[in-house]
N, C-alpha and C positions, 0 to 999 in steps of 0.2 A: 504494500500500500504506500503511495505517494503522501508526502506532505503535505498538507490543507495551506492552499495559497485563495482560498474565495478570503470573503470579504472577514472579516473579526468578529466585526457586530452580530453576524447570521450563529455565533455558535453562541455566544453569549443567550440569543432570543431561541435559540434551541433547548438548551438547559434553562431559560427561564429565570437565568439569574445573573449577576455581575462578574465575569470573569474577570475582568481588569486587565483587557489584553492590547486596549490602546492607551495605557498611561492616562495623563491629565484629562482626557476626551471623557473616559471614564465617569468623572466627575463633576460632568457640567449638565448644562439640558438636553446639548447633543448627544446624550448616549440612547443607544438604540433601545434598548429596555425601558428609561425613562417615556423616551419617543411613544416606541410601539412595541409592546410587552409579550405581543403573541410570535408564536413558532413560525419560525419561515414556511413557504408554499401557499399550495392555493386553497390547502385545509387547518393551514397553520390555528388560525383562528379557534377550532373545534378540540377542548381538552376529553381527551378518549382517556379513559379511565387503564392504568398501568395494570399487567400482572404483576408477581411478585418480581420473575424475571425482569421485569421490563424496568422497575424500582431498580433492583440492583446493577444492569446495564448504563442507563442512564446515571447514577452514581459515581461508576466506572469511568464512563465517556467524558463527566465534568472534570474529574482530577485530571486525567489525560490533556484537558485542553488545558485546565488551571496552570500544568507546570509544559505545557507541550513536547508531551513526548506520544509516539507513536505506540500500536500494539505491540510489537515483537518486544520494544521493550520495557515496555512495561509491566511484560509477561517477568521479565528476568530479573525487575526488582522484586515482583510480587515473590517469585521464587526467593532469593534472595534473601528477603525478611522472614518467609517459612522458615529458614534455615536459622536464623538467630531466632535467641531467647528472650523471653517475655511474648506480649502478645502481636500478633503477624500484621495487623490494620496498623496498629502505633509502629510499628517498625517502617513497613512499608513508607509513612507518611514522611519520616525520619531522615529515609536515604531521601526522597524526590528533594528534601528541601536540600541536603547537603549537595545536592546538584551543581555545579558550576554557576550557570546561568540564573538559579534562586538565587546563590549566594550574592552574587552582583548586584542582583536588584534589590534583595531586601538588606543590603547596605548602603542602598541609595541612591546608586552609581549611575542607576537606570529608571524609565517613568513605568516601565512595564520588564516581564519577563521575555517575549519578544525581542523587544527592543538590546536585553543584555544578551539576549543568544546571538545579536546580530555584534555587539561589539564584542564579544568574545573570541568571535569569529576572525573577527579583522584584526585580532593581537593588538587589544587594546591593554590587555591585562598581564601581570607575572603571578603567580603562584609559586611561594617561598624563593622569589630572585627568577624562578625562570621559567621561559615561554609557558603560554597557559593560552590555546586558542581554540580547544576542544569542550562545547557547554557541556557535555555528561560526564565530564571528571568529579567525583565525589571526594568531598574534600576533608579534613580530618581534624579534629581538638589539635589548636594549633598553629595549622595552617594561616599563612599570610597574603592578603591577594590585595597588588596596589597596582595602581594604573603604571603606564611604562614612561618612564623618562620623555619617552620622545611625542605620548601623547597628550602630555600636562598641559600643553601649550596651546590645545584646540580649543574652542570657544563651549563646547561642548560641556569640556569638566572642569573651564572655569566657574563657567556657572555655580556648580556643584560645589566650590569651594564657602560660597557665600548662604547654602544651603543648609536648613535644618533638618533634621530627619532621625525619624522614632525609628533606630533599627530592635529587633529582638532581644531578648536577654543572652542569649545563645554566641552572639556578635557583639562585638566591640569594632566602631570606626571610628579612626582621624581625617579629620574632612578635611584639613589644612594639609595635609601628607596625600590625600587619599587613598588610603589607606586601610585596610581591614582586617579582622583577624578574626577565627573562631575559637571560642574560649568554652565550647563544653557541645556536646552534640543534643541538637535540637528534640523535645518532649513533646508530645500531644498538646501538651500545656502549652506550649510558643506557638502553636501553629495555630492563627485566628481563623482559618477558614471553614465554611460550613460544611463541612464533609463529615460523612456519616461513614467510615470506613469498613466497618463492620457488614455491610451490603456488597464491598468489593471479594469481603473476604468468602462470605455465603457468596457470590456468582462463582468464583475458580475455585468452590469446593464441591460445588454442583455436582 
């Protein structure tokens, strides 16, 4: 399966809720949810009542978009968190965020997750001093990840110097350096988003 290049707003009014996948946009009256609240197509409009399946699908399919990653591997986190101890939803939820591309954005770096995968891309970032341009590097208690010398100078992360920003407890940033660090691996408890993980876990037990 290809990567979803349509439009943002269409997954957002798919799930029915705020994905947060155009940064600032997000937040204003232009967002498509605000706008217009119903499911794309020409039956969008009409809420058809879920099976159980259909609940825990649709569950699945938002965190997917929440942190944008594809099925194959999202298959291989969910594996993944089976395999560690404690419960398998909080695990799972755990590694998505130590993601590269979360990490960036929920240190501020970025207005959306999007948008860090795209600078992550272009080696905007180091991870502990060196090249970091890969967003599904999972990143470790510890871990350093500051913008590169050579891109401090763009207009981009000037901005960001003069910027305030709630990162997690999990994350410590210097916005004067820019600068980040992770200081203990993220809990259920940091993770503010509406996700009922327990639905993901009941669909791949099925």
């Amino acid at each position: 399966m290809a990567r979803y290049t349509g439009p943002s707003c269409r997954q957002c009014r798919r799930e029915g809720i705020k994905l947060y996948l155009k940064g600032e946009r997000c937040y204003t009256d232009k967002c498509a949810i605000t706008r217009r609240g119903s499911a794309p197509g020409q039956h969008g409009a009409r809420r058809a009542k879920l099976s159980n399946y259909g609940v825990q699908l649709r569950e699945k399919q938002k965190v997917k978009r929440y942190y944008g990653v594809l099925e194959t591997q999202f298959r291989k986190y969910y594996e993944l968190a089976e395999k560690q101890a404690g419960i398998t939803g909080e695990n799972l939820l755990s590694i998505l965020e130590r993601r590269l591309d979360n990490v960036v954005y929920r240190l501020g770096f970025a207005s959306s997750r999007k948008e860090a995968r795209q600078l992550v891309r272009h080696g905007h970032f180091t991870l502990n001093g060196h090249k970091a341009n890969i967003p599904s590097m999972l990143v470790n208690v510890g871990d350093v990840i500051q913008v590169k010398e050579k891109s401090v100078s763009s207009p981009k992360f000037k901005e960001l110097k003069e910027k305030a920003v709630n990162t997690p407890k999990w994350l410590e940033v210097d916005m004067e350096n820019l600068k980040g660090k992770v200081v203990a691996v993220p809990t259920r408890e940091d993770i503010d988003l509406p996700i009922e993980e327990h639905l993901i876990v009941e669909l791949y037990s099925r």
